[in-house]
DSSP file (Angstrom, degrees, kcal/mol; ACC not computed):
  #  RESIDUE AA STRUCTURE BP1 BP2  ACC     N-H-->O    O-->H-N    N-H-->O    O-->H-N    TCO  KAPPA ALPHA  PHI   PSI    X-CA   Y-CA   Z-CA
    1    1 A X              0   0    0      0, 0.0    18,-2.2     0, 0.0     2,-0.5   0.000 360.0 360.0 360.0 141.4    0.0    0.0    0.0
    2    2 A X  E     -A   18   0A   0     16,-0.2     2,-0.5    14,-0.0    16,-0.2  -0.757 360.0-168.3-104.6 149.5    1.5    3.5   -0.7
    3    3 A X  E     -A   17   0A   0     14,-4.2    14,-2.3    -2,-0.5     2,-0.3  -0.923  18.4-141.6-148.1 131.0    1.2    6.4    1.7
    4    4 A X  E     -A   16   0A   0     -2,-0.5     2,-0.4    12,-0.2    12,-0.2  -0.675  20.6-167.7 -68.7 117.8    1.9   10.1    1.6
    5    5 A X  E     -A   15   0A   0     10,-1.6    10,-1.3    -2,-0.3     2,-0.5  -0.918  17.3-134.6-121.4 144.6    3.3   11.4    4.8
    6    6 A X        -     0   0    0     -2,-0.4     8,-0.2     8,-0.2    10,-0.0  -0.943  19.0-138.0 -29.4  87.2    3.5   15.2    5.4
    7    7 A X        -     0   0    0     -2,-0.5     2,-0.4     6,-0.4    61,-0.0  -0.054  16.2-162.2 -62.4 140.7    7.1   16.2    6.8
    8    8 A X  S    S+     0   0    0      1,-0.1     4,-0.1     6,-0.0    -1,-0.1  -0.989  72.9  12.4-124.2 137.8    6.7   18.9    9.7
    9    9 A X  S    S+     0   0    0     -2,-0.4     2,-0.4     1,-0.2    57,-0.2   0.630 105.2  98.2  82.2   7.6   10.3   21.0   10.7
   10   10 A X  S    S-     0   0    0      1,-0.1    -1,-0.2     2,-0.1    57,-0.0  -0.959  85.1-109.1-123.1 159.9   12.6   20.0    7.4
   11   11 A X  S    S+     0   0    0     -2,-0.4    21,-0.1     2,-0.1    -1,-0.1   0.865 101.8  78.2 -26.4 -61.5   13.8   21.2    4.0
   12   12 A X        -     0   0    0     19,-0.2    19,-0.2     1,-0.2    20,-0.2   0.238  63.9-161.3 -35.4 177.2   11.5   18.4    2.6
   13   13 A X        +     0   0    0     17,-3.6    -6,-0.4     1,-0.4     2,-0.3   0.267  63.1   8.3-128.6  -4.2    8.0   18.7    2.4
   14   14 A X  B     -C   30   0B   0     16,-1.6    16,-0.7    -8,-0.2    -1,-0.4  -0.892  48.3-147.3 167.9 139.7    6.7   15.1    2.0
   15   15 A X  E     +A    5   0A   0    -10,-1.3   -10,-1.6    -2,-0.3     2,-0.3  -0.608  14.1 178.2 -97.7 143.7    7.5   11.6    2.2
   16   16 A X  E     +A    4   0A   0    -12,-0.2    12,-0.6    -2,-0.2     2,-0.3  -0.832  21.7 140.3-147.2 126.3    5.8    9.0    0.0
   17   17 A X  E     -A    3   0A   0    -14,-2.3   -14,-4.2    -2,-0.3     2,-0.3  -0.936  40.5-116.2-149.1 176.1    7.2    5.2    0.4
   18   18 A X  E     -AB   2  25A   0      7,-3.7     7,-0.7    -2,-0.3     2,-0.7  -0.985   7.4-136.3-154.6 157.3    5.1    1.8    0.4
   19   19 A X  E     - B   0  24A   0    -18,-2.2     2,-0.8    -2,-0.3     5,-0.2  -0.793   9.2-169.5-119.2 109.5    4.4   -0.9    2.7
   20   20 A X  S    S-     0   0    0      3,-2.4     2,-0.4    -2,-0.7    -1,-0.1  -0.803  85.1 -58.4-113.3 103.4    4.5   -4.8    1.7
   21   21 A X  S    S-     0   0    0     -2,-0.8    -2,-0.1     1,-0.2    62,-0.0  -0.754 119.5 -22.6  81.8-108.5    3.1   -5.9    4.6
   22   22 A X  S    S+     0   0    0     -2,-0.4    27,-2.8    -3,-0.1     2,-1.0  -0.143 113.5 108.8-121.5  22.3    5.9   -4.4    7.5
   23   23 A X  B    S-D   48   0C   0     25,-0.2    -3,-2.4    26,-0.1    25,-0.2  -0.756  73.8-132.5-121.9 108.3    9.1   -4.2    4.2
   24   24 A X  E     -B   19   0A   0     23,-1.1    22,-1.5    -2,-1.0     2,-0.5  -0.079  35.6-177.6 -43.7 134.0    9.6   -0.4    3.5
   25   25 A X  E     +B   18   0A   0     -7,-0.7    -7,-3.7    20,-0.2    20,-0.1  -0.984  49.2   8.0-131.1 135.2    9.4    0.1   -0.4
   26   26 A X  S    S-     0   0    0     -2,-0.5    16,-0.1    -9,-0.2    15,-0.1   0.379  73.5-173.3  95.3   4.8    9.8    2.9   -3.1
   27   27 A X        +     0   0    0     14,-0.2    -1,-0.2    -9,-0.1   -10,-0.2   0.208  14.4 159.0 -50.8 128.4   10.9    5.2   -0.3
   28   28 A X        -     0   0    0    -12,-0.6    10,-0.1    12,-0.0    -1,-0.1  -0.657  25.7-149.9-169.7 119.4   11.2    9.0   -2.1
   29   29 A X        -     0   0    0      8,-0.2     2,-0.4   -14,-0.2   -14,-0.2  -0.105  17.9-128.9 -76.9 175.6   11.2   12.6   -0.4
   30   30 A X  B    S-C   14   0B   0    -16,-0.7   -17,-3.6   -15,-0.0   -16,-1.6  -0.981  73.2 -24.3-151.0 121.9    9.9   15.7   -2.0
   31   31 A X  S    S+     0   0    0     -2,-0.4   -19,-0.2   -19,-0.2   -18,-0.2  -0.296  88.9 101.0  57.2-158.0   13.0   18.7   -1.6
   32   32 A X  S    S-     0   0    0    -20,-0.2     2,-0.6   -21,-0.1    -1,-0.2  -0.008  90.4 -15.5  37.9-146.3   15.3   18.7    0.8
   33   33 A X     >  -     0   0    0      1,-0.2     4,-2.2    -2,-0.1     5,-0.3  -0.314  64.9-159.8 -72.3  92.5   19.5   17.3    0.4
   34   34 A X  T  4 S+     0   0    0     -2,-0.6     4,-0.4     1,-0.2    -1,-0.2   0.867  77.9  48.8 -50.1 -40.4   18.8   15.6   -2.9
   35   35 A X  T >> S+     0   0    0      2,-0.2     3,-1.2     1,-0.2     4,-0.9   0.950 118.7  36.7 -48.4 -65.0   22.2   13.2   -2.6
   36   36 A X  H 3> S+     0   0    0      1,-0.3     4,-1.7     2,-0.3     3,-0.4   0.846 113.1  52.9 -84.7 -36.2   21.7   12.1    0.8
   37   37 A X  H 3X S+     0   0    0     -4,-2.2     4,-1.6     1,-0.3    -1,-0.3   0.722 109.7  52.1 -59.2 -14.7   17.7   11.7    0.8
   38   38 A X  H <> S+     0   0    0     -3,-1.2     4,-1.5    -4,-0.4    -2,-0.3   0.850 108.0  54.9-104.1 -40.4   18.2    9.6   -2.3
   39   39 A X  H  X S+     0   0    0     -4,-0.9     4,-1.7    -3,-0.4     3,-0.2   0.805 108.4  50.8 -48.9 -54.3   21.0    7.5    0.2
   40   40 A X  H  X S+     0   0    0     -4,-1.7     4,-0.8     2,-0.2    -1,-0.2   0.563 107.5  51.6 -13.5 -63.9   18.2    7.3    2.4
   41   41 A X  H  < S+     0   0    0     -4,-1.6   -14,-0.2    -5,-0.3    -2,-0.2   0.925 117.1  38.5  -6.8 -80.0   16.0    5.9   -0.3
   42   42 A X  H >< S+     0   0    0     -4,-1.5     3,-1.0     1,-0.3    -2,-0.2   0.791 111.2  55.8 -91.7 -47.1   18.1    3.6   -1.1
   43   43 A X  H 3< S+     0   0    0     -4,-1.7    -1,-0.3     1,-0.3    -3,-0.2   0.892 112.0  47.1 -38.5 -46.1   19.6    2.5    2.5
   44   44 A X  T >< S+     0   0    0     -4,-0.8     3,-1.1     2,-0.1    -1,-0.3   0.570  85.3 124.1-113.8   4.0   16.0    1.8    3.8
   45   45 A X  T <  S+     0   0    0     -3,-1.0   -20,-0.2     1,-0.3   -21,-0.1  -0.549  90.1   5.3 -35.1 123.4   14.5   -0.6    0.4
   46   46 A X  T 3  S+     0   0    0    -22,-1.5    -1,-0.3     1,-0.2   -21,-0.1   0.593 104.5 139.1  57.0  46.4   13.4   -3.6    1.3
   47   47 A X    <   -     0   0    0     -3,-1.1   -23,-1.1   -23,-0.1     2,-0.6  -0.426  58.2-102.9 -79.1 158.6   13.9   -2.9    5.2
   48   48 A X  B  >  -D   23   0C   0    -25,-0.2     4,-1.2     1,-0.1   -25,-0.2  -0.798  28.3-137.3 -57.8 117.6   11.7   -3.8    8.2
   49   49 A X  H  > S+     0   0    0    -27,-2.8     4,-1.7    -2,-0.6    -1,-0.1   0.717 106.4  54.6 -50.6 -15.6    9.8   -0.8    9.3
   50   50 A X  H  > S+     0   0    0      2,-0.2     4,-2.5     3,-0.1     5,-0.3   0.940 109.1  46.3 -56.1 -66.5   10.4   -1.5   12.6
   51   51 A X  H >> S+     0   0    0      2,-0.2     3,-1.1     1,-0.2     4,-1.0   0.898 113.4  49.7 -60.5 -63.7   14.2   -1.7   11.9
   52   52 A X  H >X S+     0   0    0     -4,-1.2     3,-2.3     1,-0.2     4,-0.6   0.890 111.6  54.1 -28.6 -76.6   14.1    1.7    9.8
   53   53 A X  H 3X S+     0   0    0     -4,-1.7     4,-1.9     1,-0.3     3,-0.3   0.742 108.2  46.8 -44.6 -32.4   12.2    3.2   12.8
   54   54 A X  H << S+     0   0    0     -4,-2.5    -1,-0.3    -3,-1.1    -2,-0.2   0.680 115.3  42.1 -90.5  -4.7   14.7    2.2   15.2
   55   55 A X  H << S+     0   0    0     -3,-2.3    -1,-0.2    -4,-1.0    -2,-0.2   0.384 123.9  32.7-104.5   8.3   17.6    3.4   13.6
   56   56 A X  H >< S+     0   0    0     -4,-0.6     3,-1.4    -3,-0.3     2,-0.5   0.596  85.7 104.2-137.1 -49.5   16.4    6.4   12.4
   57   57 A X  T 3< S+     0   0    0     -4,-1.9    13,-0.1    -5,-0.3    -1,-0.1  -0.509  81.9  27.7 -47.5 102.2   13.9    7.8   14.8
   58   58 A X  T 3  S+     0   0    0     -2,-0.5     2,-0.3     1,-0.3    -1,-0.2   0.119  84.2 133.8 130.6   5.5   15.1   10.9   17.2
   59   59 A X    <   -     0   0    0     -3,-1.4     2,-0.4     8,-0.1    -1,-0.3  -0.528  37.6-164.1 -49.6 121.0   17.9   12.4   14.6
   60   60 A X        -     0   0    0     -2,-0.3     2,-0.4    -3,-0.1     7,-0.3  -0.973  22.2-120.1-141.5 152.4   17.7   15.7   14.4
   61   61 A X    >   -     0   0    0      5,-0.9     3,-1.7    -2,-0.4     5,-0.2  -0.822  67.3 -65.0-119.6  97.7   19.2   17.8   11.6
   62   62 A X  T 3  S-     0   0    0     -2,-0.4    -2,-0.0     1,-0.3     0, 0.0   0.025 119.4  -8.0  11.3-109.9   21.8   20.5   13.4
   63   63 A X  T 3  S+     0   0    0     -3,-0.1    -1,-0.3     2,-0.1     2,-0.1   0.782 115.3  95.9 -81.6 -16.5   19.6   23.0   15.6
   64   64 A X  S <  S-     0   0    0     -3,-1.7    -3,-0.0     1,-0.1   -54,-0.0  -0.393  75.9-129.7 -87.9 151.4   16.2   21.7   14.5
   65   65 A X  S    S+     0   0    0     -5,-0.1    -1,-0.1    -2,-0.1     2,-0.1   0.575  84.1  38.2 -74.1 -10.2   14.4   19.1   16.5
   66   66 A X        -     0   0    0    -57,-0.2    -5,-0.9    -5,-0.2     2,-0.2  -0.197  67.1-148.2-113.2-151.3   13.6   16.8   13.9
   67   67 A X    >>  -     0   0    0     -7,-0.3     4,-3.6     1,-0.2     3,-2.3  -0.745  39.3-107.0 172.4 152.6   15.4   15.2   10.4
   68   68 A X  H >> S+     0   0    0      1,-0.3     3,-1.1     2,-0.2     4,-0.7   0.973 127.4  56.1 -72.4 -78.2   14.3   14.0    7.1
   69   69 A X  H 34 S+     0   0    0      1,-0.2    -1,-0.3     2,-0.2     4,-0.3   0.492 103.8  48.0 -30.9 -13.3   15.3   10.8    8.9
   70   70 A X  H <> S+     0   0    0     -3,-2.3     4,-0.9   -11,-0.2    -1,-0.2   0.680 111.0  55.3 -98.6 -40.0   12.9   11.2   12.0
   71   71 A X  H XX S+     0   0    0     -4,-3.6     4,-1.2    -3,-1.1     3,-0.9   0.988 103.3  51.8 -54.6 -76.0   10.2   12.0    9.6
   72   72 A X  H 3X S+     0   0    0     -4,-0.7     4,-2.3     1,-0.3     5,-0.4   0.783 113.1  44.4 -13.1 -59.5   10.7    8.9    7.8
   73   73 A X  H 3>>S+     0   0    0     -5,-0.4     4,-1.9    -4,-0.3     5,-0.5   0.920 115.4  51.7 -71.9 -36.1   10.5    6.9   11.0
   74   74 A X  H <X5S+     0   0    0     -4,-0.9     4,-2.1    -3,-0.9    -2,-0.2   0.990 110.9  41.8 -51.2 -47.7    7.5    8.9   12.1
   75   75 A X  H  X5S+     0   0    0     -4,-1.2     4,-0.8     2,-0.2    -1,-0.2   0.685 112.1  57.2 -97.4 -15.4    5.5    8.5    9.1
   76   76 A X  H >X5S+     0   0    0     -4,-2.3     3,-2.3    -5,-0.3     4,-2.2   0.960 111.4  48.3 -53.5 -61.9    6.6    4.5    9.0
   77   77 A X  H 3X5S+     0   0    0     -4,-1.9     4,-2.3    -5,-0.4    -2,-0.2   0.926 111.2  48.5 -62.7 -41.9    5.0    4.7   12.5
   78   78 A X  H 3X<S+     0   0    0     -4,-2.1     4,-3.2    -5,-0.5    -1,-0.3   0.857 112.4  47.6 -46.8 -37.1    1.9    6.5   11.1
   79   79 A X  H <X S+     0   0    0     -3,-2.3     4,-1.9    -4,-0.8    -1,-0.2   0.913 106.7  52.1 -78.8 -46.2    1.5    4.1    8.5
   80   80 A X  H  < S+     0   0    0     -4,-2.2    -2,-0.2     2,-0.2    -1,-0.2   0.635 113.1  55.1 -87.6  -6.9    1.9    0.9   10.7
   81   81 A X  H >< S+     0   0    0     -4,-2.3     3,-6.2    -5,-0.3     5,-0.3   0.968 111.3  40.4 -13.0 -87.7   -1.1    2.8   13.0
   82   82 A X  H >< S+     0   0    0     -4,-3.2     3,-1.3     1,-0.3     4,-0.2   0.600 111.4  55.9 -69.1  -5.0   -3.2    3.1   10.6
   83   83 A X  T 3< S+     0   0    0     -4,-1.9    -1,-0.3     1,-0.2    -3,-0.1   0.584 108.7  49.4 -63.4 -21.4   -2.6   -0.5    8.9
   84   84 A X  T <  S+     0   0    0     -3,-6.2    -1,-0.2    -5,-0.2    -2,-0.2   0.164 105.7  57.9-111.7  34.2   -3.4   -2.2   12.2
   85   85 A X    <         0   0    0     -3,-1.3    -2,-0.2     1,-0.0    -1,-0.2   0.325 360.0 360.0-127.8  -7.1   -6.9    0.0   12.5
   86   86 A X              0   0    0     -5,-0.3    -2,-0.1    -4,-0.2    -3,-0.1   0.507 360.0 360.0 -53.0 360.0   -7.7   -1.5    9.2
């Protein structure tokens, strides 16, 4: 299933990756550090979301409280919500 996440506090604006079953796929940001979000991409393809969440969640991006990586685990977390209220 694919889902659009709205990024809050980074250079991005929006997240869109997809979920077969709990293995992250297609993973692709909209703005922010084109190189390294594309690293990011590629780094978390065919992951557990779990395992992306736990490596990734609480990073934060010099003074700001978040990171393109901490959205990513956020909006994994969002996703695997609203998949188990299906």
């Amino acid at each position: 299933m694919a889902y659009v996440y709205k990024t809050k506090g980074t250079c991005s604006s929006q997240i869109t990756f997809e979920l077969d079953g709990d293995i992250v796929k297609n993973v692709s940001f909209l703005g922010g550090c084109n190189g390294n979000l594309q690293g990011i991409s590629k780094l978390t393809e065919g992951m557990n979301a779990e395992e992306v969440i736990k490596r990734c969640e609480g990073i934060k991006c010099g003074f700001k409280n978040t990171s393109c990586p901490d959205q990513l685990a956020l909006a994994l977390k969002a996703a695997m919500e609203q998949k188990g209220n299906n």
